[in-house]
DRENDO-1510 file (C-alpha; in Angstrom, 1 decimal, always signed):
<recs>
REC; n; res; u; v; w
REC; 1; UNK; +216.6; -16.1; +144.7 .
REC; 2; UNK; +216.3; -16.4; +141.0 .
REC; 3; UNK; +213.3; -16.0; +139.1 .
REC; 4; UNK; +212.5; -19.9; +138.6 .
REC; 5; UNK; +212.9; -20.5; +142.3 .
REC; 6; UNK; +210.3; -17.5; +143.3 .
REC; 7; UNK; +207.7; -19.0; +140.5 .
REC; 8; UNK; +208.1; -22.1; +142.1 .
REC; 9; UNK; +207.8; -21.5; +146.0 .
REC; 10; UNK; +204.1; -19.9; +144.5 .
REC; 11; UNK; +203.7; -23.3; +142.8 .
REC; 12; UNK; +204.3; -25.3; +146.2 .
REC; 13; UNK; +202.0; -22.6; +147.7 .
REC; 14; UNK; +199.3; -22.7; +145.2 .
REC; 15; UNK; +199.1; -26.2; +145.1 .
REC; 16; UNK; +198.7; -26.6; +148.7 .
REC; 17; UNK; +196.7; -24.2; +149.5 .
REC; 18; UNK; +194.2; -24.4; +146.7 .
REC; 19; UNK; +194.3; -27.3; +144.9 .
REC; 20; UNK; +195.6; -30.5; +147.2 .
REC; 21; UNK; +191.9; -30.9; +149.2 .
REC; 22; UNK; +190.1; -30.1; +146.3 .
REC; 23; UNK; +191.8; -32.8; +144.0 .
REC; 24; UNK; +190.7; -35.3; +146.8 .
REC; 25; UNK; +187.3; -34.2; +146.4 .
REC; 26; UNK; +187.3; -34.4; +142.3 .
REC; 27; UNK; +188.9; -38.0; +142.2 .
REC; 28; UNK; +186.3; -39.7; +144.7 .
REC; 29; UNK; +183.5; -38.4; +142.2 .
REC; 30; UNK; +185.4; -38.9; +139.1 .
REC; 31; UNK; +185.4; -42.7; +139.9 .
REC; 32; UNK; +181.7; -42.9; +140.6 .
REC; 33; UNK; +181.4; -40.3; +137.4 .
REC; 34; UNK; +183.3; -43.3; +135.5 .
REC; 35; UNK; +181.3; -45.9; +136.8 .
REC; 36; UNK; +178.0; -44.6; +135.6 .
REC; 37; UNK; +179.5; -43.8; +132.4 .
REC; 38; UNK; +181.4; -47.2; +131.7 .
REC; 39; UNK; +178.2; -49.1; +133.0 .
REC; 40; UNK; +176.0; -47.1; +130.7 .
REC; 41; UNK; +177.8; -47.3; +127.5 .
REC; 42; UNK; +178.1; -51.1; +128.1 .
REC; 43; UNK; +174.5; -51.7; +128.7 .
REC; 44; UNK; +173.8; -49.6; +124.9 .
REC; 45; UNK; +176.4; -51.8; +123.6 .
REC; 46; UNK; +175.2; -54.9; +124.5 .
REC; 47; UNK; +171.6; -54.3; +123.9 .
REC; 48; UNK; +172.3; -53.4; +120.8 .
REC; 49; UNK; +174.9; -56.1; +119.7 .
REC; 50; UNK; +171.9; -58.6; +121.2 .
REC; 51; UNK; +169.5; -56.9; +118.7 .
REC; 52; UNK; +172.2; -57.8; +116.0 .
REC; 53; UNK; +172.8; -61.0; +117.3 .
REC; 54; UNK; +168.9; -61.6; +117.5 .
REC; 55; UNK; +167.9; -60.7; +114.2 .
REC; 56; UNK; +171.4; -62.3; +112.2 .
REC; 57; UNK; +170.0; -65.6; +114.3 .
REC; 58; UNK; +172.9; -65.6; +116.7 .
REC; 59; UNK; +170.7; -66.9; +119.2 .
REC; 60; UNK; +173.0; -67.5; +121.6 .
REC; 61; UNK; +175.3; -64.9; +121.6 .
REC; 62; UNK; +172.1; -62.4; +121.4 .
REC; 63; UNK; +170.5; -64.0; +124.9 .
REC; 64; UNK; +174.8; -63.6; +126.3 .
REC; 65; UNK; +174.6; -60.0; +125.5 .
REC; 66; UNK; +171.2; -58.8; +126.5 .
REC; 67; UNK; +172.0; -60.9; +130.3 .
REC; 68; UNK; +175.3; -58.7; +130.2 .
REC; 69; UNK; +173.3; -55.8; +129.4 .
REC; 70; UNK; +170.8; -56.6; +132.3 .
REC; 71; UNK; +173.3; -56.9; +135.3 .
REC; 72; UNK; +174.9; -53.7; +133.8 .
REC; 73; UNK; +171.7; -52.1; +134.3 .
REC; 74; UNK; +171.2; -53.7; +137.7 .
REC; 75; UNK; +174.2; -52.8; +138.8 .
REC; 76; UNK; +173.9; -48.7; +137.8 .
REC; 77; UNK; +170.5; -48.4; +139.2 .
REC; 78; UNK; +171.6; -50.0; +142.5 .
REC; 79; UNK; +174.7; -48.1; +142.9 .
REC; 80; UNK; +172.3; -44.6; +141.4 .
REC; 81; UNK; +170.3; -45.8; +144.7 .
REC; 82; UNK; +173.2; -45.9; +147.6 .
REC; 83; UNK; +175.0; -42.8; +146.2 .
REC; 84; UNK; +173.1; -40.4; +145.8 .
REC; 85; UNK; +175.3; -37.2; +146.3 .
REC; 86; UNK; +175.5; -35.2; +142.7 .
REC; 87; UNK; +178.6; -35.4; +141.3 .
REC; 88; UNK; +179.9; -32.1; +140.6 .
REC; 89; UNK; +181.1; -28.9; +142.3 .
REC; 90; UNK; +179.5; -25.7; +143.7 .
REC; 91; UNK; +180.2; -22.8; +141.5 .
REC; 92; UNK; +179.7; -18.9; +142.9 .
REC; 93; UNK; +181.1; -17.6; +140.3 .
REC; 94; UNK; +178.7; -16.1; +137.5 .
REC; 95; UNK; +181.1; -14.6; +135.5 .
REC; 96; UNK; +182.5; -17.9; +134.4 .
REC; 97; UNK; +181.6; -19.1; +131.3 .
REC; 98; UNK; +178.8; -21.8; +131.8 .
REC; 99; UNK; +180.1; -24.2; +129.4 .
REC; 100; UNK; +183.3; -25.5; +130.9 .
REC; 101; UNK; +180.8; -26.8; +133.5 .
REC; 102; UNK; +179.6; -29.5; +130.8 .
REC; 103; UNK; +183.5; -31.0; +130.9 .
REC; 104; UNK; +185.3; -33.9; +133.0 .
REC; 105; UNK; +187.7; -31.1; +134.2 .
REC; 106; UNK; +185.2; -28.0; +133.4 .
REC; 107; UNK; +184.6; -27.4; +137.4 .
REC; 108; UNK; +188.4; -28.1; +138.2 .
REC; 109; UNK; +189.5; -25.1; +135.9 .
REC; 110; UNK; +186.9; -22.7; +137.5 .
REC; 111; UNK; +188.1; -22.8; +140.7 .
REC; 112; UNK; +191.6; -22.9; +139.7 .
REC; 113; UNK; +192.9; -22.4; +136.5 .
REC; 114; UNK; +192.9; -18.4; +137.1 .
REC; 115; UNK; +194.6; -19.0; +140.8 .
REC; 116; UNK; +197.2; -21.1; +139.3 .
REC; 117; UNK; +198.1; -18.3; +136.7 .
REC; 118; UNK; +198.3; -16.0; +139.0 .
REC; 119; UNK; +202.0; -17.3; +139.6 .
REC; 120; UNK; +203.1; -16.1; +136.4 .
REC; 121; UNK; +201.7; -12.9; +136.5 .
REC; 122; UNK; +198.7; -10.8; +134.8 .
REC; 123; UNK; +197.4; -14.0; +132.6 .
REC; 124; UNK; +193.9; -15.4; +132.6 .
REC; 125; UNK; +192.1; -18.7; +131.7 .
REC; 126; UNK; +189.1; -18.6; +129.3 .
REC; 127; UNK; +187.1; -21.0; +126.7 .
REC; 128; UNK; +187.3; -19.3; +123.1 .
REC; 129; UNK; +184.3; -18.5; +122.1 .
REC; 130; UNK; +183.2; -18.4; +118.1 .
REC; 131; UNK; +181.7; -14.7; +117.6 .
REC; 132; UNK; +182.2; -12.8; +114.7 .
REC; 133; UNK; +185.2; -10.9; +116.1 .
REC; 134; UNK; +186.9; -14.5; +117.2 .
REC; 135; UNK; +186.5; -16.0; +114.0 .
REC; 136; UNK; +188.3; -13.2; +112.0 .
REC; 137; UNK; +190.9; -13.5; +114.5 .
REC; 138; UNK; +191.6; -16.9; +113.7 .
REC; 139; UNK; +190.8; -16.2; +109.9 .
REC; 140; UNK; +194.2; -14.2; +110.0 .
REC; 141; UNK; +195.9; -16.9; +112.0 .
REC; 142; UNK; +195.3; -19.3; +109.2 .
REC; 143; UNK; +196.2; -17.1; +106.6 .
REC; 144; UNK; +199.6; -17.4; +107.6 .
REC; 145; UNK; +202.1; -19.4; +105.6 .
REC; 146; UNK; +202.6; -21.9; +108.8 .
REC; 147; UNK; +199.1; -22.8; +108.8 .
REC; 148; UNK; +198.0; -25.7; +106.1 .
REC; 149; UNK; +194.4; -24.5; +104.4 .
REC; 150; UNK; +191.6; -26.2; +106.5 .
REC; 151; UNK; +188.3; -27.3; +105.8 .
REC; 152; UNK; +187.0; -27.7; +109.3 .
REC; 153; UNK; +188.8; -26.5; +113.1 .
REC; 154; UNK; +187.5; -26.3; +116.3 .
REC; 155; UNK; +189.1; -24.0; +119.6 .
REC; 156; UNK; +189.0; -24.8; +123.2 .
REC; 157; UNK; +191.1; -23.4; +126.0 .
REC; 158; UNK; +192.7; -19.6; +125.7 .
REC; 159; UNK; +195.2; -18.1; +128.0 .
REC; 160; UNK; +196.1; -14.4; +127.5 .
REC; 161; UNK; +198.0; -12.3; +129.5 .
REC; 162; UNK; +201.5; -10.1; +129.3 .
REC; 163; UNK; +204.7; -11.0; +130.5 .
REC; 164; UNK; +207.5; -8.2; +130.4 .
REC; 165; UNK; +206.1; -5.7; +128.2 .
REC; 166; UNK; +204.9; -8.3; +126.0 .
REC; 167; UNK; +201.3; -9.6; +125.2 .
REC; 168; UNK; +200.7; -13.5; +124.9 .
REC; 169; UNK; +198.3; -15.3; +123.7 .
REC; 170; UNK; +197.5; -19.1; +123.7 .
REC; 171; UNK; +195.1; -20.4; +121.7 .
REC; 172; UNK; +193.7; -24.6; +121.9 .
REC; 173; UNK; +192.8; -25.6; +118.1 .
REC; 174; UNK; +192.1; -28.8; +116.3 .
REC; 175; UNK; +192.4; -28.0; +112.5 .
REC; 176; UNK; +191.0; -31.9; +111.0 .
REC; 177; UNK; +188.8; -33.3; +109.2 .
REC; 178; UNK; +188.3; -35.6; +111.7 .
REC; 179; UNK; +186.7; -33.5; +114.9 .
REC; 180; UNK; +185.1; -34.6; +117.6 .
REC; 181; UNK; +181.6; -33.6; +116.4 .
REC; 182; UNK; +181.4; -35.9; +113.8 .
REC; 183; UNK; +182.4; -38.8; +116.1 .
REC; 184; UNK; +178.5; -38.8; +116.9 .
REC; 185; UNK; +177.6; -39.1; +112.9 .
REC; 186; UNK; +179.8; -41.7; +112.1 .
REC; 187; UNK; +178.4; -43.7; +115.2 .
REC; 188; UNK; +174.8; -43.6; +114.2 .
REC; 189; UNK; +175.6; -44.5; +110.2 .
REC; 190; UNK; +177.5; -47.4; +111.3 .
REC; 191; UNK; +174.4; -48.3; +113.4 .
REC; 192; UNK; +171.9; -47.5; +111.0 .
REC; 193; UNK; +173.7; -49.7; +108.4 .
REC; 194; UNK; +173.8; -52.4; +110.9 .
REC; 195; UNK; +170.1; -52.1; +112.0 .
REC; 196; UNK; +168.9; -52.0; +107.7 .
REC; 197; UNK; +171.6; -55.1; +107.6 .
REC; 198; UNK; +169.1; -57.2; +109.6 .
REC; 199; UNK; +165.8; -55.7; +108.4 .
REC; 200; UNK; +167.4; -56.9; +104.8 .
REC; 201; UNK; +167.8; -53.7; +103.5 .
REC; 202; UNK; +170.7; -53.7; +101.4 .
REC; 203; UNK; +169.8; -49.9; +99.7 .
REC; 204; UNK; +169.5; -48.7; +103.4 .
REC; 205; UNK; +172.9; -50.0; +104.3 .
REC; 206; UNK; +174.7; -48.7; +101.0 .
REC; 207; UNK; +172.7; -45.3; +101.9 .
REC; 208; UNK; +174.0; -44.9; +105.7 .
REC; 209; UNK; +177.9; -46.5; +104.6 .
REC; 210; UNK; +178.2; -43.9; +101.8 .
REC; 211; UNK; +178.3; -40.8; +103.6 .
REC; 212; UNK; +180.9; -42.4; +106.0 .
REC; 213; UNK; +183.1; -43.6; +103.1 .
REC; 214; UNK; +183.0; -40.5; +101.6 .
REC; 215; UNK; +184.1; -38.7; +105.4 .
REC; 216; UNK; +186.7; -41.4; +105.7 .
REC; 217; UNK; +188.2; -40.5; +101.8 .
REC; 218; UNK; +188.1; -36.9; +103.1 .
REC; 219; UNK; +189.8; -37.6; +106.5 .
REC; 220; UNK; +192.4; -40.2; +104.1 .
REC; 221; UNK; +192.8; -37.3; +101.6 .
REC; 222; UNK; +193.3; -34.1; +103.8 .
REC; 223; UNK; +194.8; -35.6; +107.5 .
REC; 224; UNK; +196.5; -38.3; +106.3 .
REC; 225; UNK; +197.8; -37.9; +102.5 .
REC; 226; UNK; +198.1; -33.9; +102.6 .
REC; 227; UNK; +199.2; -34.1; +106.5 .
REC; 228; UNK; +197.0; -30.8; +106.9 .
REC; 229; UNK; +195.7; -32.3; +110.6 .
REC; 230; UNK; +197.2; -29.7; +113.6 .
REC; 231; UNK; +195.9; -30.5; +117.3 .
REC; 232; UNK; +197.7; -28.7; +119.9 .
REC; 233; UNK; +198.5; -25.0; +121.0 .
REC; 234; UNK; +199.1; -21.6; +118.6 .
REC; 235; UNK; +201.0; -19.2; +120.4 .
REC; 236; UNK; +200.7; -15.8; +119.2 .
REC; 237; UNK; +203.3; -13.2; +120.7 .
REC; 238; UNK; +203.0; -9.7; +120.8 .
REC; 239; UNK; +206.2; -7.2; +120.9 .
REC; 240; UNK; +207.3; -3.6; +121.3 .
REC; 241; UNK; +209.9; -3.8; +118.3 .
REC; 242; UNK; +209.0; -4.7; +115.0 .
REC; 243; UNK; +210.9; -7.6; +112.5 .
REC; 244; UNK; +211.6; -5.6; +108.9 .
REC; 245; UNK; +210.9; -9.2; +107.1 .
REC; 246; UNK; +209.2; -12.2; +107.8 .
REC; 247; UNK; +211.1; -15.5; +108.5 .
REC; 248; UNK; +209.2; -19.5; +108.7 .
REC; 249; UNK; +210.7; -21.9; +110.5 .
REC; 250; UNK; +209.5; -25.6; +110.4 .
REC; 251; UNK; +211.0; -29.0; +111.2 .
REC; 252; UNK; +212.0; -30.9; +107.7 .
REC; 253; UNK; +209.2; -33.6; +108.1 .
REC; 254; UNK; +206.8; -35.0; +106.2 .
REC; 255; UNK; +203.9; -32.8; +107.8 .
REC; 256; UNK; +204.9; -30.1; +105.8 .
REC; 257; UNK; +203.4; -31.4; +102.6 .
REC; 258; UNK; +200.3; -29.4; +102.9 .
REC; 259; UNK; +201.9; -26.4; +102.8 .
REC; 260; UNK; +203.8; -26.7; +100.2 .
REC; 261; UNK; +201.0; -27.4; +98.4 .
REC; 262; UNK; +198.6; -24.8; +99.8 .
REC; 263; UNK; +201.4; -21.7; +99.9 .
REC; 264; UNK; +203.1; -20.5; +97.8 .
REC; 265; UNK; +206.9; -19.4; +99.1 .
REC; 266; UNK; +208.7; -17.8; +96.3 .
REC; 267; UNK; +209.0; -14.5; +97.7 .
REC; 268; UNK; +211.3; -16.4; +100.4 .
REC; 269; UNK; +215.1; -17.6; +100.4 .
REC; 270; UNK; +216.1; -20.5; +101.9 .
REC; 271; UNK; +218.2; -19.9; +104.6 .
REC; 272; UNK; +221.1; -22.3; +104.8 .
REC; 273; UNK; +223.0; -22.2; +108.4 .
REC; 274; UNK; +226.8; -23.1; +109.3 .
REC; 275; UNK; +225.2; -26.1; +111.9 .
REC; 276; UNK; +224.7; -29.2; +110.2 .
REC; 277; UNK; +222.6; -31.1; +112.5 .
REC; 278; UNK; +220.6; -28.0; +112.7 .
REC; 279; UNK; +219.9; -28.3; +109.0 .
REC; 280; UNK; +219.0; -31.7; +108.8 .
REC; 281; UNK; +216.0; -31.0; +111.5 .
REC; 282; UNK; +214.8; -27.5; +110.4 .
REC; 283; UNK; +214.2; -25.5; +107.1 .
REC; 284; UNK; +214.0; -22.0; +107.4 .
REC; 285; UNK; +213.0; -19.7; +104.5 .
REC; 286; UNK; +212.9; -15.8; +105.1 .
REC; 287; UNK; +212.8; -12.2; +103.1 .
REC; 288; UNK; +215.6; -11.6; +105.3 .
REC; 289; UNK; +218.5; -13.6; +105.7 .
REC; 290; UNK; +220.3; -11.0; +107.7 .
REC; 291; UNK; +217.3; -11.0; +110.3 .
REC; 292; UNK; +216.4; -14.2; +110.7 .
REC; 293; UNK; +220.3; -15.0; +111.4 .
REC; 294; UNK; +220.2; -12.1; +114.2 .
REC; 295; UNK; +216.8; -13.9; +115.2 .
REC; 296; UNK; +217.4; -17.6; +114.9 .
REC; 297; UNK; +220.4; -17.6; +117.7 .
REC; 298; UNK; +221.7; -20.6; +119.8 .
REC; 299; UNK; +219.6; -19.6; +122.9 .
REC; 300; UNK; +216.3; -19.0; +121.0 .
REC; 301; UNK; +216.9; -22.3; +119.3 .
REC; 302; UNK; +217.5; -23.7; +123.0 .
REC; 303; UNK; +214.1; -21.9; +124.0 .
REC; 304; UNK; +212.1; -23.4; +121.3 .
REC; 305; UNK; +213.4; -26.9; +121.9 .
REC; 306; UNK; +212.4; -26.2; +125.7 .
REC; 307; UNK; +208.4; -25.1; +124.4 .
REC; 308; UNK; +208.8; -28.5; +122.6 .
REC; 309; UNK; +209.5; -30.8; +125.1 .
REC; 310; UNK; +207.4; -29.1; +127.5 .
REC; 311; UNK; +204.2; -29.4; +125.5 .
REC; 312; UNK; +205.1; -33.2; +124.2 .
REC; 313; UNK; +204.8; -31.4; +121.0 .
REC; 314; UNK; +205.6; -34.0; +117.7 .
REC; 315; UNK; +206.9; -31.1; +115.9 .
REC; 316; UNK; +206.8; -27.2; +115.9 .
REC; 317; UNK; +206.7; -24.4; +113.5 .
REC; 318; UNK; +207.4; -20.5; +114.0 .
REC; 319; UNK; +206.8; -17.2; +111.7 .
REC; 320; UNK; +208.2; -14.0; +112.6 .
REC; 321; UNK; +206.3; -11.1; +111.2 .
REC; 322; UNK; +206.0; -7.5; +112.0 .
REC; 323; UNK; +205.8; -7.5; +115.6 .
REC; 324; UNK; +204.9; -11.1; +116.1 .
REC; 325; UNK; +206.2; -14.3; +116.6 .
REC; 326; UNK; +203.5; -17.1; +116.4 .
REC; 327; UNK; +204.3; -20.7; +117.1 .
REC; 328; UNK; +202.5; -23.7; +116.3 .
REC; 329; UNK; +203.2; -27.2; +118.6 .
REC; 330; UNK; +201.3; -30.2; +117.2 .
REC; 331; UNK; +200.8; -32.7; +120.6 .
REC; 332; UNK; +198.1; -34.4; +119.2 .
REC; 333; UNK; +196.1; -34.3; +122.6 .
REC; 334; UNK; +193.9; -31.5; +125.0 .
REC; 335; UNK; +196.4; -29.7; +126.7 .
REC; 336; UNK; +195.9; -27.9; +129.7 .
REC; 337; UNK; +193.8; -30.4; +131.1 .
REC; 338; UNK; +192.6; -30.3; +134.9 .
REC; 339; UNK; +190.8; -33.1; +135.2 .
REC; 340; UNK; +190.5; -37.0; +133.4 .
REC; 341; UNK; +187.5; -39.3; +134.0 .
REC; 342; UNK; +189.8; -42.3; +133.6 .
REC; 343; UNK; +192.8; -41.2; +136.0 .
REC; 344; UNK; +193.0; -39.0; +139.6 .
REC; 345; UNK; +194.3; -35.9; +139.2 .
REC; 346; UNK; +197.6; -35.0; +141.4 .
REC; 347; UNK; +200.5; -32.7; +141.7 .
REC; 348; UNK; +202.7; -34.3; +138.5 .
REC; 349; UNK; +199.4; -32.8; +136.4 .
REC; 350; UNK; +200.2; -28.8; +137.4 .
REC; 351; UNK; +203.7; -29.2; +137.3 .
REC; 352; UNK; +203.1; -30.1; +134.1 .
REC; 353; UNK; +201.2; -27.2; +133.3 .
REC; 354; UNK; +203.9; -24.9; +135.5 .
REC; 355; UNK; +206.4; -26.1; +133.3 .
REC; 356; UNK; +204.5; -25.6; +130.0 .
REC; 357; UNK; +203.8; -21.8; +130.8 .
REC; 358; UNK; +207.1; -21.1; +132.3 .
REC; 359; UNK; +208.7; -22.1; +128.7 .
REC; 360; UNK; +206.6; -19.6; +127.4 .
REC; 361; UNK; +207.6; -16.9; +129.3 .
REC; 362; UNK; +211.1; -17.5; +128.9 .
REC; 363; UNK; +210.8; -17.4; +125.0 .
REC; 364; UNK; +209.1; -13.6; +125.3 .
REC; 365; UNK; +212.0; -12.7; +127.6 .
REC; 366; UNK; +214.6; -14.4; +124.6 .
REC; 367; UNK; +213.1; -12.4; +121.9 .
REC; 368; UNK; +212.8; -8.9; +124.0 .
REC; 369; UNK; +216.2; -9.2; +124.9 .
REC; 370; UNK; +217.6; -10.5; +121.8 .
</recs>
């Protein structure tokens, strides 16, 4: 039986066994989790249009929303009333950290993110955490030339484990200016402009729309203009042998403005390859062109297309250096998710996931065995 066959028969076990009844479970309270959490946000939105509406002498539309608001309200208190049972899971284990509890799909991946990588092997599942020692971690992650200079990142899922003799490491990160804890801020300007709007404020308006005009220039500048935005999944591998030189591979697209700008690569050669269609989708620069000709073969090529697809990446960037390869996929979304408020969770989700990992592992074995 060949290796893909014997991680998969653990995947039809594992799914089974652990997951199938406890997925049931999760998507009966995720449906009652959305409907507390739709109804609520509506009735905030409304009463708070309806204050608008009030005060801009919209008296119509104001007296619309706030009856809208009302029912919403109605309708989550009664339904609070005849369902009572909490919504959530009962965790035994301390050792998790207690933060993944505060997610949609926090409880789903503490029951069974560390069983399902059990079918790979010696790999665990944990949130990254910002210490000291974590942020100079990622400090020399950034520093390398595949990494655009950042003003702002955030981390969220970590995998680590080894895979034939080699370590592995996979690392969450949003590098933008536009993160999710500033979604909060620009909210409650937007608010407080509208709310000094109908107390006939105009110098409270202009002082709540500056800030955000000035966040929006800096998202325009830096995410947009510069294309320094990354969301997806750094994947940092760790080998026996070591590479003499460093080689950069990227895809030739217009995301790679901000490092041209922010690095400088004149101690590279651009590497120009026999494959035509190859050159028109990649650039490759190295301070080895004998190397990165032995590294950048057919099959790895094939392997890094397969990471790619896998992760629904919209481009990907590698760096060979020392004895590391790190990649970079941009997806643009959470990865590695176990659990969505606004759809059920079901089998297509982990083979998702299987398929994801398993494209990792076969990359380690490509580069051990080159």
């Amino acid at each position: 039986m060949s290796d893909y066959n014997v991680l998969k028969t653990k995947f039809i076990n594992f799914y089974q066994n652990d997951a199938k009844n406890l997925l049931k479970i999760h998507n009966k309270k995720r449906k009652k989790l959305l409907f507390y959490l739709s109804n609520f946000v509506l009735s905030f939105f409304c009463f708070f249009v309806a204050f608008l509406c009030q005060n801009l002498k919209f008296q119509i539309l104001g007296n619309i929303f706030s009856i809208i608001a009302v029912i919403s309200m109605l309708s989550l208190a009664v339904f609070c009333i005849f369902t009572r049972e909490k919504i959530g899971y009962n965790v035994s284990n301390k050792d998790v950290n207690p933060a993944l509890e505060s997610e949609t799909d926090g409880s789903l991946k503490i029951q069974l993110m560390d069983k399902f990588l059990e079918i790979f092997g010696d790999f665990k599942f944990s949130k990254y955490n910002y210490s000291k020692s974590a942020k100079k971690r990622f400090k020399k992650f950034f520093d390398n030339p595949i990494f655009p200079k950042i003003l702002f990142y955030e981390t969220d899922d970590s995998i680590k484990g080894s895979y034939q003799d080699t370590k592995i490491q996979i690392n969450e990160i949003n590098i933008s200016f536009f993160l999710r804890q500033f979604m909060v801020l620009y909210v409650f300007e937007l608010m407080m402009a509208g709310v000094c709007l109908c107390a006939d404020a105009p110098v409270g308006v202009f002082v709540f729309l500056l800030p955000l005009i000035v966040q929006s220039l800096f998202y325009i500048v830096f995410d947009v203009i510069l294309a320094s935005n990354f969301k997806g999944i750094v994947i940092e591998f760790d080998f026996l042998k070591k590479f003499k030189g460093e080689t950069i591979l990227f895809e030739n697209k217009l995301t790679n403005r901000a490092l041209k700008i922010f690095h400088d690569y004149k101690k590279y050669e651009e590497i120009k390859l026999e494959d035509v269609q190859f050159e028109k989708k990649y650039k490759i620069f190295s301070t080895s062109q004998i190397e990165s000709r032995y590294i950048l073969t057919p099959s790895f090529m094939e392997k890094l297309k397969n990471i790619k697809l896998a992760f629904r990446a919209k481009y990907i960037r590698a760096y060979f250096n020392k004895n590391k390869l790190v990649l970079l996929c941009h997806s643009k979304k959470d990865l590695f998710q176990m659990g969505n408020i606004f759809k059920n969770s079901d089998e297509k989700m982990f083979l998702e996931l299987f398929e994801q990992i398993k494209s990792v592992l076969d990359m380690a074995l490509e580069i051990k065995e080159g």
